[in-house]
FIKOLFI-340825 format. One line per field, with one value per residue: residue number from 1; residue in one letter; x, y, z of N, C-alpha, C in turn. Coordinates in steps of 0.2 Angstrom, whole numbers, m for minus. Layout:
N
nr c(NUM; ...)
rest c(A; ...)
nu c(X; ...)
nv c(Y; ...)
nw c(Z; ...)
cau c(X; ...)
cav c(Y; ...)
caw c(Z; ...)
cu c(X; ...)
cv c(Y; ...)
cw c(Z; ...)
This chain:
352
nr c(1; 2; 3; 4; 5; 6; 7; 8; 9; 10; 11; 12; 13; 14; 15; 16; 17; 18; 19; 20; 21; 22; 23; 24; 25; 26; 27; 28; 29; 30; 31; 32; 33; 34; 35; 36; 37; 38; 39; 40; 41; 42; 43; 44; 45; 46; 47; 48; 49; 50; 51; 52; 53; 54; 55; 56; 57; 58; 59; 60; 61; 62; 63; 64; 65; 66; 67; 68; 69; 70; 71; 72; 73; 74; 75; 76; 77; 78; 79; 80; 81; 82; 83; 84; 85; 86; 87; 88; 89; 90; 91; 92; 93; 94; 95; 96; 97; 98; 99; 100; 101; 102; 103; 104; 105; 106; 107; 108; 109; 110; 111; 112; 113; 114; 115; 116; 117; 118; 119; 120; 121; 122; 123; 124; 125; 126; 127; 128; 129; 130; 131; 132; 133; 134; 135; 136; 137; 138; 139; 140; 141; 142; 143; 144; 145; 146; 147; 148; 149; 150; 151; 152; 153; 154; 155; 156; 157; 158; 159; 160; 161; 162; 163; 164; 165; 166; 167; 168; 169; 170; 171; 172; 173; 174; 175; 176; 177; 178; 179; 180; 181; 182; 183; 184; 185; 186; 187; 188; 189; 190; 191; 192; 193; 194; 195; 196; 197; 198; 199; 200; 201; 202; 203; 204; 205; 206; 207; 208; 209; 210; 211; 212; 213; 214; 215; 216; 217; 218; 219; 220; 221; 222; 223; 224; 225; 226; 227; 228; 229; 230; 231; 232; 233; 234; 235; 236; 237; 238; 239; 240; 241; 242; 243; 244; 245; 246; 247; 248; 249; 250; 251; 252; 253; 254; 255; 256; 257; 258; 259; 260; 261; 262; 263; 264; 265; 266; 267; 268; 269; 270; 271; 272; 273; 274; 275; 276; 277; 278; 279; 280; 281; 282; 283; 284; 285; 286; 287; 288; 289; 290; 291; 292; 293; 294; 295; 296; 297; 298; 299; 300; 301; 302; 303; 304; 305; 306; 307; 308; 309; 310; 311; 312; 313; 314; 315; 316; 317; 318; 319; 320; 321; 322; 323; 324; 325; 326; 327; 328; 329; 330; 331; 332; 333; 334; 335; 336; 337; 338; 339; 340; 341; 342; 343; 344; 345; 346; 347; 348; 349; 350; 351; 352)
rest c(X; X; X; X; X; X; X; X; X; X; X; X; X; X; X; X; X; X; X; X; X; X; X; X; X; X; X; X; X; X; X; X; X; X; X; X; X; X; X; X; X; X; X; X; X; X; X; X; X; X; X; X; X; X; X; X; X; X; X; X; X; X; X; X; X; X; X; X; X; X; X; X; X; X; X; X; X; X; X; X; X; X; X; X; X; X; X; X; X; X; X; X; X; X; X; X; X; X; X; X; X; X; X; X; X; X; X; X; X; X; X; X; X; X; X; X; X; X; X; X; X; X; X; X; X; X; X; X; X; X; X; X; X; X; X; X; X; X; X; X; X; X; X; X; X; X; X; X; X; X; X; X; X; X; X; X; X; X; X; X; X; X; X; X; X; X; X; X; X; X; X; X; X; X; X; X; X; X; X; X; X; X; X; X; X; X; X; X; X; X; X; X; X; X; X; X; X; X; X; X; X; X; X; X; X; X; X; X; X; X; X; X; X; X; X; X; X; X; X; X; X; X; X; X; X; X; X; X; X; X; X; X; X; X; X; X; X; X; X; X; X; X; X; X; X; X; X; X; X; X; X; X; X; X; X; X; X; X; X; X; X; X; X; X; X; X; X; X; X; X; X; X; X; X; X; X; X; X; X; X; X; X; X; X; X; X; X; X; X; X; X; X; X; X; X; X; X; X; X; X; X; X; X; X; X; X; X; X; X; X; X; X; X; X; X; X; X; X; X; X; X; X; X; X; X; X; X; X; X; X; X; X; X; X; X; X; X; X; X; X; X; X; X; X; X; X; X; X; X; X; X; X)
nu c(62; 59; 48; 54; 67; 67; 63; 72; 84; 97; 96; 104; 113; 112; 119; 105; 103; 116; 116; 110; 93; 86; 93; 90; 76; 74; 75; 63; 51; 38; 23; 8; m5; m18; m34; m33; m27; m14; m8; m7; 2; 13; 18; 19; 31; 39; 42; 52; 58; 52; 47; 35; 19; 4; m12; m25; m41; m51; m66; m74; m91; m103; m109; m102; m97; m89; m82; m72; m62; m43; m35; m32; m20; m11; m7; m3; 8; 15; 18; 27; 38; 42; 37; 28; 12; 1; m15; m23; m39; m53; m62; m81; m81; m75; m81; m87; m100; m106; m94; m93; m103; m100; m90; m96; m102; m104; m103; m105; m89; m84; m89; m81; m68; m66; m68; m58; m49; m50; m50; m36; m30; m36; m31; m18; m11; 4; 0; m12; m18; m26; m35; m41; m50; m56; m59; m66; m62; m69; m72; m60; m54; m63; m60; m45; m48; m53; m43; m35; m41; m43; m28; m23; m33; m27; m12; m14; m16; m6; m2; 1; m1; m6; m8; m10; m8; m15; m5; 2; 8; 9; 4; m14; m24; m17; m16; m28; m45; m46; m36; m40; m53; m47; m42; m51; m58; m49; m35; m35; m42; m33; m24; m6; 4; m4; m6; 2; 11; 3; 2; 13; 20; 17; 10; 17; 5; 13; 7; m2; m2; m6; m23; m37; m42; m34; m23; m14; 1; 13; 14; 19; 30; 47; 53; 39; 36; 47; 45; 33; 37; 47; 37; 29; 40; 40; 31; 30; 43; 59; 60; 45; 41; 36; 39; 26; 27; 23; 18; 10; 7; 2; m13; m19; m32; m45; m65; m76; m96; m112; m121; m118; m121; m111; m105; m91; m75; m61; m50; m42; m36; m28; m15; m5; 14; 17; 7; 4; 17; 17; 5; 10; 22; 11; 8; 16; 26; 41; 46; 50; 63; 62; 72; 69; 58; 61; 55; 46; 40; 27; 19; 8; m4; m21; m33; m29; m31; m23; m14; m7; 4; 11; 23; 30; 45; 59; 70; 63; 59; 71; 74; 66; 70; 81; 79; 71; 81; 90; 82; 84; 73; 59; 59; 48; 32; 26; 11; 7; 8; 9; 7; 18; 35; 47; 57; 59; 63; 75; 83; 80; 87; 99; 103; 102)
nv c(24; 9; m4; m19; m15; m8; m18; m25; m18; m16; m19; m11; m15; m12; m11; m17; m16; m18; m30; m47; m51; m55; m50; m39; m29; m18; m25; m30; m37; m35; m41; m37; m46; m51; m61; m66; m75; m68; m63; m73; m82; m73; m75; m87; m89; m80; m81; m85; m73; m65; m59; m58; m61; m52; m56; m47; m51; m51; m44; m31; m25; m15; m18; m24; m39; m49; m54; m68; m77; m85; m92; m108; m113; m103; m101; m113; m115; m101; m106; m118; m112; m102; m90; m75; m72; m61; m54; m46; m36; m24; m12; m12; m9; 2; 12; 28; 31; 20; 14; 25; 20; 11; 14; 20; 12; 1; m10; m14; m13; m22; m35; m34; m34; m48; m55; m51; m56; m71; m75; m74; m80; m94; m97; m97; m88; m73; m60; m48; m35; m18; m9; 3; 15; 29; 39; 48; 64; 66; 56; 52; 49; 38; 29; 27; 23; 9; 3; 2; m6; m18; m21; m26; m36; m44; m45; m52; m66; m69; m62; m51; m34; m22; m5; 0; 15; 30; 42; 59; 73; 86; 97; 100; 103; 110; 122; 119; 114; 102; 98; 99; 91; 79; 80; 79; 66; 58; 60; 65; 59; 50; 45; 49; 48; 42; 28; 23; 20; 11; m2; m12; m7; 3; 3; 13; 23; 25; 28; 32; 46; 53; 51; 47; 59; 68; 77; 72; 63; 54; 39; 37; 47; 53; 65; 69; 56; 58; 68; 64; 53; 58; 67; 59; 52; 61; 59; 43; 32; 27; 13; 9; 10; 6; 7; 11; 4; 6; m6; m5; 7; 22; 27; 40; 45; 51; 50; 44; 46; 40; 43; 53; 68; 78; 72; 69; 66; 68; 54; 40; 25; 11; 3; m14; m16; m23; m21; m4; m2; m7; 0; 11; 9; 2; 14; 21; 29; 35; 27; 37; 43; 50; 59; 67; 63; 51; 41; 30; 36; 41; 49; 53; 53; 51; 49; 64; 66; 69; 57; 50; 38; 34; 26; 12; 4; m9; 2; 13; 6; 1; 14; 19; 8; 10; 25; 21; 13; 25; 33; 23; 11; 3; m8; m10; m11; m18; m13; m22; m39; m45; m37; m33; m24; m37; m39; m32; m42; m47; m36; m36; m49; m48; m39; m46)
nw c(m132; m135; m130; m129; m128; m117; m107; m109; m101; m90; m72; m61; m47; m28; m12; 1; 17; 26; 36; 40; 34; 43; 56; 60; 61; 51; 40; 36; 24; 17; 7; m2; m4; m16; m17; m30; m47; m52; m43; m33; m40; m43; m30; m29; m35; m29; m16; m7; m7; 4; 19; 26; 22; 16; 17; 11; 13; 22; 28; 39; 44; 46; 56; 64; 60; 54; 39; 27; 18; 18; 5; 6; 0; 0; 14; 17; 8; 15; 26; 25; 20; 31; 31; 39; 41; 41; 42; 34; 36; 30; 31; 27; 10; 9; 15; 23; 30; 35; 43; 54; 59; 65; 72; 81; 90; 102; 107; 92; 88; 98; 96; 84; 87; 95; 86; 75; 84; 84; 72; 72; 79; 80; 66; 67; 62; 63; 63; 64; 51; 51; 42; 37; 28; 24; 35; 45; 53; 63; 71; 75; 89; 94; 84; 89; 101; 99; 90; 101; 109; 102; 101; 112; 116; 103; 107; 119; 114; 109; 96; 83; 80; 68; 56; 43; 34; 29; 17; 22; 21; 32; 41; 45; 34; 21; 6; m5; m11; m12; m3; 10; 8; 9; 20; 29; 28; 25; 30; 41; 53; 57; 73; 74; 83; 92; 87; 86; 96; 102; 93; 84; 70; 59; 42; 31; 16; 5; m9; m20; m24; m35; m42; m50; m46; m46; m56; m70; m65; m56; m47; m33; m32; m28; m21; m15; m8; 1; 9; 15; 23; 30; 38; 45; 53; 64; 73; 74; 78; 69; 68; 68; 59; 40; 26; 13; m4; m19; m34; m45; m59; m67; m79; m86; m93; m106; m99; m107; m103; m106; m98; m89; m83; m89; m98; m103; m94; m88; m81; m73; m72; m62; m70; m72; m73; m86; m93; m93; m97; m111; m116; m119; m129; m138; m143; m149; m141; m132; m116; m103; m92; m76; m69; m55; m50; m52; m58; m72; m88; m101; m112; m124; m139; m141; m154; m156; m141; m126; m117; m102; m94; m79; m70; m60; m58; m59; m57; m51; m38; m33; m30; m21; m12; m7; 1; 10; 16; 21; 28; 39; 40; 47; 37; 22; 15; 0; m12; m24; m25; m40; m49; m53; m60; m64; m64; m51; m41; m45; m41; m25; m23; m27; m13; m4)
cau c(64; 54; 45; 58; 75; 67; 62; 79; 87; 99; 96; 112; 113; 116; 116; 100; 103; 121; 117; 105; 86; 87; 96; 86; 69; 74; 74; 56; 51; 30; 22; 2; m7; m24; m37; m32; m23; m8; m5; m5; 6; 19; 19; 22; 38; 47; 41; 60; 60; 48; 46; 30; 14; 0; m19; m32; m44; m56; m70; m77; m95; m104; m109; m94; m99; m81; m80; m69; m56; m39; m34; m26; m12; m7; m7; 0; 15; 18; 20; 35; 44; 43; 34; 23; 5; m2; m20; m28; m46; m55; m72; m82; m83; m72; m88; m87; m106; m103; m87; m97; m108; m97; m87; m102; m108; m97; m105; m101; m82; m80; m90; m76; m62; m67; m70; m52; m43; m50; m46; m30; m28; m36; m25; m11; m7; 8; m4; m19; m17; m32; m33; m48; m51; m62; m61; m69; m60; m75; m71; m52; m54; m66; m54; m40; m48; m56; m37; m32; m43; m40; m20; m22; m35; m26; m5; m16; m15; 3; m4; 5; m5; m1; m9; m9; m11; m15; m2; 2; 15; 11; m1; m18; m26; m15; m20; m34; m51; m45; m33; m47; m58; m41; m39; m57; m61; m43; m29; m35; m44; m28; m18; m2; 10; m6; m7; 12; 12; m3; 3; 16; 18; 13; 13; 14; 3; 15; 6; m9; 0; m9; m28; m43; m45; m30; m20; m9; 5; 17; 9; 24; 36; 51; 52; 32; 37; 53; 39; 29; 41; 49; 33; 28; 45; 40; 27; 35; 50; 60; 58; 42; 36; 36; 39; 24; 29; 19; 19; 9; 5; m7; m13; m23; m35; m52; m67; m84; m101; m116; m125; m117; m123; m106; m102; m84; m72; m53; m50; m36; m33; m23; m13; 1; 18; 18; 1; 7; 23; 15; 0; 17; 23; 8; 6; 24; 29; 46; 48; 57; 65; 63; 76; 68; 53; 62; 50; 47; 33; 27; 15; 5; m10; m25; m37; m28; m32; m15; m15; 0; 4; 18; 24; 34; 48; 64; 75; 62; 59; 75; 79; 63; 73; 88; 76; 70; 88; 92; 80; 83; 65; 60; 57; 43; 25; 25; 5; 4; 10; 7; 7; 26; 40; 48; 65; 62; 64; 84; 85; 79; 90; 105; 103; 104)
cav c(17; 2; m8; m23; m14; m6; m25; m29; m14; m23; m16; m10; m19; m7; m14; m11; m18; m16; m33; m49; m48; m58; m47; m32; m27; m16; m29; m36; m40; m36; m39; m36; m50; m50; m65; m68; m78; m66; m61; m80; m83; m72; m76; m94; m89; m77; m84; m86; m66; m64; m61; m58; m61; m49; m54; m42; m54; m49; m38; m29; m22; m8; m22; m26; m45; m52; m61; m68; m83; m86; m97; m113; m117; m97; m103; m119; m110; m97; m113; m121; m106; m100; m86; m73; m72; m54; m56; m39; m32; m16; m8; m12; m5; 10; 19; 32; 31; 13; 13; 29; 18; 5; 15; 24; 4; 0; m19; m20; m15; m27; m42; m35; m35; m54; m60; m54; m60; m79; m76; m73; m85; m102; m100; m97; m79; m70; m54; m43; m27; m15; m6; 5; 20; 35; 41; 55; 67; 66; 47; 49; 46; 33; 24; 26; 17; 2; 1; 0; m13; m23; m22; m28; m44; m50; m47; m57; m69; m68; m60; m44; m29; m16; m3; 5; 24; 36; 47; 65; 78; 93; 98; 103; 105; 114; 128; 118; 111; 94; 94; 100; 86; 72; 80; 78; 60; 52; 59; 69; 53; 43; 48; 45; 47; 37; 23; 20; 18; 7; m6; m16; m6; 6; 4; 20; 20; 30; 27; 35; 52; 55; 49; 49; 65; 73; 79; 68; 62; 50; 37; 38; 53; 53; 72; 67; 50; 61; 72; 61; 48; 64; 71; 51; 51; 67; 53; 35; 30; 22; 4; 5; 12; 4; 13; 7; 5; 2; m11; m1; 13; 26; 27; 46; 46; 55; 46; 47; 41; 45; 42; 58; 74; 82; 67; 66; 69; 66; 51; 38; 19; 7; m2; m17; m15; m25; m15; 1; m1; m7; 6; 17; 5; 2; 22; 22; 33; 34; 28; 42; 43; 58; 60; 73; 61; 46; 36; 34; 40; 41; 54; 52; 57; 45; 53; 71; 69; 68; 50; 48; 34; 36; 19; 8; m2; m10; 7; 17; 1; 2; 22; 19; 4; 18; 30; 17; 12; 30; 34; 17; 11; m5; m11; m9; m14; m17; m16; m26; m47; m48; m29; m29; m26; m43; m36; m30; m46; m46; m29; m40; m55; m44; m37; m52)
caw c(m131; m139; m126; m130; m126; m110; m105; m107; m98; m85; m69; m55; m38; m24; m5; 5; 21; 30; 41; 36; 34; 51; 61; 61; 60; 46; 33; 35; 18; 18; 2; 1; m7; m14; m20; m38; m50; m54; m35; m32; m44; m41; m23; m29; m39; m26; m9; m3; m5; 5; 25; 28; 18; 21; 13; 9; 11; 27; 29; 44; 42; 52; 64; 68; 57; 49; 35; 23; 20; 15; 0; 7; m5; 1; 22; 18; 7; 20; 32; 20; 18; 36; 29; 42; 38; 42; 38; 33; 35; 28; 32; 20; 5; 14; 17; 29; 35; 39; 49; 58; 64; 67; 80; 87; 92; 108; 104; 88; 93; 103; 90; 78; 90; 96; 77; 71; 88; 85; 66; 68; 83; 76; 58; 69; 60; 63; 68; 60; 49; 50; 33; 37; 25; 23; 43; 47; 57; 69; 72; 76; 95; 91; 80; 92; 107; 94; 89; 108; 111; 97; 102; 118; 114; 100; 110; 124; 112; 106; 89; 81; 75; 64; 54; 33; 35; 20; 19; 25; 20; 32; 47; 42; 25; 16; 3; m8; m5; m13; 3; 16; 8; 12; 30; 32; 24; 21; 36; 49; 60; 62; 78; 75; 88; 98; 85; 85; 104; 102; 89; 85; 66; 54; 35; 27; 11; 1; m14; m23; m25; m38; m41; m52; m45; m50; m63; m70; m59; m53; m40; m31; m35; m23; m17; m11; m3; 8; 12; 18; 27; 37; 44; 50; 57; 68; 78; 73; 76; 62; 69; 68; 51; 34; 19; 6; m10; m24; m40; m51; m61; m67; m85; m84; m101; m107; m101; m109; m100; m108; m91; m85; m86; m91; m102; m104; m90; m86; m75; m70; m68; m60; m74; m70; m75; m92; m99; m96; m103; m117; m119; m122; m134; m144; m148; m151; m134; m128; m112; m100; m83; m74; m63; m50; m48; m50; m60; m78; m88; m107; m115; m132; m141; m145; m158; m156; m135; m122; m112; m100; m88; m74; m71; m56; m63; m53; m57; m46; m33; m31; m27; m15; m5; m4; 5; 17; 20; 21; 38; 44; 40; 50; 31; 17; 11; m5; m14; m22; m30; m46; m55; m53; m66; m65; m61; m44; m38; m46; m35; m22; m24; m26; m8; 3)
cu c(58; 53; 50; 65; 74; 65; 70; 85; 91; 99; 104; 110; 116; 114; 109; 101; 111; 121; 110; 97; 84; 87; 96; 80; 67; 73; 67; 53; 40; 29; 12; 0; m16; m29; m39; m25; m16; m5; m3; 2; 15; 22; 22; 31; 43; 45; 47; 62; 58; 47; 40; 24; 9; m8; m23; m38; m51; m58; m74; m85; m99; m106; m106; m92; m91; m82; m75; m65; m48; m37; m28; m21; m8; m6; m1; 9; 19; 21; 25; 39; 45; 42; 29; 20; 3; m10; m23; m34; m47; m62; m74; m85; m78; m78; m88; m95; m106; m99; m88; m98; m105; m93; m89; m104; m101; m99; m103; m93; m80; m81; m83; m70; m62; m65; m63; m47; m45; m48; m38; m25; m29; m34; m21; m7; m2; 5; m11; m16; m25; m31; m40; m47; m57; m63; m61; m65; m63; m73; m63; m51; m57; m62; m50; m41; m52; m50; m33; m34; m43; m33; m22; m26; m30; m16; m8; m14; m8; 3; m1; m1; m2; m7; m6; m11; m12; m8; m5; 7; 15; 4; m6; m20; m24; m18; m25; m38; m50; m41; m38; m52; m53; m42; m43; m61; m55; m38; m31; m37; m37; m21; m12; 2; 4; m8; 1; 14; 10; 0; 10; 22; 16; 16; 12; 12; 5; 15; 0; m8; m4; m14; m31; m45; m41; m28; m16; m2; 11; 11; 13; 30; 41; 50; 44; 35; 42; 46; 36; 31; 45; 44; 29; 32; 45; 34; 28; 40; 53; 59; 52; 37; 39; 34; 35; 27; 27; 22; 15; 11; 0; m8; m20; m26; m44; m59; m73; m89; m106; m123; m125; m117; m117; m102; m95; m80; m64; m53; m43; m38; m29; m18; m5; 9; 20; 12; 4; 12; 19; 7; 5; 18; 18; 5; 13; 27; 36; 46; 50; 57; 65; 66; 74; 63; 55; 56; 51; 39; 33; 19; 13; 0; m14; m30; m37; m32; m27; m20; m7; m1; 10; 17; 29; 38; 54; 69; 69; 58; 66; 80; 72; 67; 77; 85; 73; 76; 92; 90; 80; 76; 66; 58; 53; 38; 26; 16; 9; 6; 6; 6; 14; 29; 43; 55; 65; 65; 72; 86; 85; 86; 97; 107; 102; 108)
cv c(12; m2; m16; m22; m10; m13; m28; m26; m19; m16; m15; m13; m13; m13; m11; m13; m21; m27; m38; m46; m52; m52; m41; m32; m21; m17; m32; m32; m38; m36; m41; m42; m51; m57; m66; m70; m76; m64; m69; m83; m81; m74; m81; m94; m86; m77; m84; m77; m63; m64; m62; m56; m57; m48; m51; m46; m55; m45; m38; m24; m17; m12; m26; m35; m45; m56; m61; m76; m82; m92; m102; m113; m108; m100; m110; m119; m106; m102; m117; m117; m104; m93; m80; m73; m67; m54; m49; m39; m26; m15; m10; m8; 3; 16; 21; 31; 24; 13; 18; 23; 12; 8; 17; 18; 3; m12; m21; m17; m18; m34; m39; m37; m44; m58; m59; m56; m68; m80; m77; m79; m92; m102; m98; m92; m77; m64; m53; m37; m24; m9; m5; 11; 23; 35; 47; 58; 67; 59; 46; 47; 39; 28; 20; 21; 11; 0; m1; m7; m19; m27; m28; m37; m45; m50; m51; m63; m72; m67; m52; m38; m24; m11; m1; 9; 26; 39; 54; 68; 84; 92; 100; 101; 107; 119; 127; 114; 103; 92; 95; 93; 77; 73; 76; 71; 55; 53; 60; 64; 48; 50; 42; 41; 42; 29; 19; 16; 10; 0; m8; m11; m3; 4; 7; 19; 25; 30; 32; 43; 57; 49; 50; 56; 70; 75; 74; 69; 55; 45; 37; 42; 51; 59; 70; 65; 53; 65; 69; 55; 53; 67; 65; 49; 57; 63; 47; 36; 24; 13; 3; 9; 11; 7; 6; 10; 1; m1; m10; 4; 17; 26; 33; 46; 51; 47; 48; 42; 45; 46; 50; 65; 78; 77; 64; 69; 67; 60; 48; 32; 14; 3; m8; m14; m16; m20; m10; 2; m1; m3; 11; 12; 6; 11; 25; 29; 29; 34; 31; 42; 51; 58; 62; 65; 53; 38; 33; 33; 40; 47; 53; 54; 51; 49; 60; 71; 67; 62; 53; 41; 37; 28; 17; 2; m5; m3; 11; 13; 3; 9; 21; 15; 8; 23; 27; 14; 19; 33; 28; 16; 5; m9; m8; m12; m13; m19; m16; m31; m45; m42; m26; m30; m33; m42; m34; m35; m48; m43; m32; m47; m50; m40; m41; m51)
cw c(m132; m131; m124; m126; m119; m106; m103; m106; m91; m79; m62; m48; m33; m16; m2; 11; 23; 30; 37; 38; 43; 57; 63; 60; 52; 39; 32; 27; 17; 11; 4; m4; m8; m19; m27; m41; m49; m48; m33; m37; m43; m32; m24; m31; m34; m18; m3; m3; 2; 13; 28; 23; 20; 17; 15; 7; 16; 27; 34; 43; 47; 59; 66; 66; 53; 47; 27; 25; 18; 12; 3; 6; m1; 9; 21; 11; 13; 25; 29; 21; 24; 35; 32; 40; 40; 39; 38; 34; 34; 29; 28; 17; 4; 13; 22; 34; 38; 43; 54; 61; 68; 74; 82; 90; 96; 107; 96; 85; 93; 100; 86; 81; 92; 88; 75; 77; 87; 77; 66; 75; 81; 69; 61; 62; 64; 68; 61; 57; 48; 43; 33; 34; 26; 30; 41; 50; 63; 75; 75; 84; 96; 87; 83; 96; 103; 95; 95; 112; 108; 99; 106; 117; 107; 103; 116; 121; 107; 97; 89; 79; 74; 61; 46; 37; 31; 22; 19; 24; 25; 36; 44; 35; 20; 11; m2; m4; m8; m4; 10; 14; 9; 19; 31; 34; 25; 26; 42; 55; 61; 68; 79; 77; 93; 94; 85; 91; 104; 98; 89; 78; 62; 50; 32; 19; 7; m4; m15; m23; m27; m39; m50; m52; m44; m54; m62; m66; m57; m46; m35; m32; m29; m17; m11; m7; 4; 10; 18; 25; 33; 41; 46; 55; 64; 73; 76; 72; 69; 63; 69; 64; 45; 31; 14; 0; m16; m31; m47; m52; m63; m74; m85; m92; m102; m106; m104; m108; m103; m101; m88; m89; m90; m98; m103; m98; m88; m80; m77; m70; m69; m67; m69; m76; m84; m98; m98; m98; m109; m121; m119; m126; m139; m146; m148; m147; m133; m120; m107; m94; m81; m67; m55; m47; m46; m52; m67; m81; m96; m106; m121; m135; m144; m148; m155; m146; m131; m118; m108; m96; m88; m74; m65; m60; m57; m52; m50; m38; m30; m26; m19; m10; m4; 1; 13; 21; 24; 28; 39; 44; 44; 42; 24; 16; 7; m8; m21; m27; m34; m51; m56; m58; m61; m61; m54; m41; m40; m42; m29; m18; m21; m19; m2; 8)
């Protein structure tokens, strides 16, 4: 299928929400938002979809130091539309020895905790989401009580807090050393069932399936995401866990660095909707859906070497909204404005 006639594929309307986006918790709308053009942009176009805005535009450093802003024209949008504001932070850098040091420091803690309660109190936010990566499994007690003390000062303040999580499909490690190095780095430090209790919110990060540092893959497959959404549901309740759902793709190719000893090595990255269509187009790829995974996906050969992307388009936005309908989700995270097929926001419309 030519890049043109899958562009102008017309997409089916299914219901995803029974009852309005009002009159359940089910319907909240989160889209992830990050400090550039094409995320502003889109924000500006479908802002009436939209319940709750949520910038990646805060960073916490090992000494518990906060800094960052929010782009006006985005605060003073959300504030017309009647728009939440959810303001994000991440460790910085998501370095593990940093965010160590940060929870071994009972002072800088508590500087962190202070800095994003008056953050989110004097721009009159909605709440905070913490979007800390790379925890150690050492660290997860440590985490828990940070994230208990955060709660409590920013609902003092009539401010929401939530959580991103990595995901998890299954107790443990499972039978590689890639999953013992996720327990260890990427799951094992969040407690669940004691961040659920704790917060307002989880947004499951049911993305990133497949990496850089896998085989080629889907970023989101379905069969995975049920996995993953089933054994979250075994410690959160449905009201209070958001099925993320991503707006890119992956584009898996040969890289060559002449820096590195081994010089050429398989890697992966992020593409938006329109470039990896069209890195399948210009090497003349078909397009294809795979039913099982629920995505669609092209294969091809650049100088006699296989490339693939997997790709997010409305057809597989839309079977994810079915799955969150399906357990009664309190909603979705979508990462992230401005890499999305165009068309979700029809799928969108159509489910008012």
């Amino acid at each position: 299928m030519s890049l043109r006639n899958l562009l102008l594929s017309t997409v089916a309307s299914v219901s995803f929400f029974a009852k309005p986006v009002a009159a359940q918790n089910a319907g909240e709308r989160l889209f992830y938002y990050i400090d550039r053009e094409d995320s502003y942009n889109s924000l500006v176009r479908h802002i009436d979809q939209i319940t709750v805005v949520a910038p990646q535009v805060y960073v916490i450093d090992s000494l518990g130091i906060m800094w960052g802003s929010l782009d006006k024209r985005v605060s003073a949008l959300a504030k017309a539309h009647n728009v939440k504001i959810m303001a994000l932070f991440t460790n910085e850098g998501f370095q593990q020895a940093g965010l160590h040091r940060l929870l071994s420091d009972t002072a800088a803690r508590n500087r962190a905790v202070q800095s994003m309660t008056s953050m989110c109190k004097d721009n009159g936010y909605w709440g905070v989401q913490f979007d800390v990566e790379n925890l150690n499994i050492v660290d997860r007690d440590r985490f828990t009580s940070w994230y208990g003390d955060a709660a409590t000062s920013l609902h003092a303040v009539g401010c929401k807090i939530s959580i991103a999580v990595v995901h998890k499909t299954q107790e443990g490690a499972g039978p590689t050393a890639y999953g013992r190095f996720m327990e260890d780095s990427w799951r094992g430090g969040y407690d669940l069932a004691a961040l659920s209790r704790i917060g307002d919110f989880i947004s499951l990060m049911t993305y990133s399936e497949h990496t850089r540092r896998t085989t080629p893959g889907p970023v989101a497959g379905m069969p995975w995401m049920r996995e993953a959404v089933d054994y979250f549901l075994r410690f959160v309740p449905p009201e209070k866990l958001s099925l993320g759902i991503p707006t890119y793709g992956g584009h898996w190719f040969t890289q060559y660095d002449a820096a590195s000893p081994s010089r050429a090595s398989s890697t992966s990255e992020s593409v938006n909707w329109t470039w990896g269509a069209g890195l399948a187009d210009r090497n003349g790829a078909t397009v294809q859906w795979d039913p099982v995974q629920q995505v669609p996906f092209a294969s091809y050969t650049v100088g006699g070497i296989n490339e693939w992307v997997f790709l997010e388009d409305s057809r597989a936005f839309k079977a994810k909204l079915a799955l969150a309908r399906e357990k009664k989700l309190r909603g979705f995270s979508v990462w992230v404005l401005g890499t999305e097929d165009e068309r979700i926001w029809d799928v969108l419309k159509a489910q008012r």
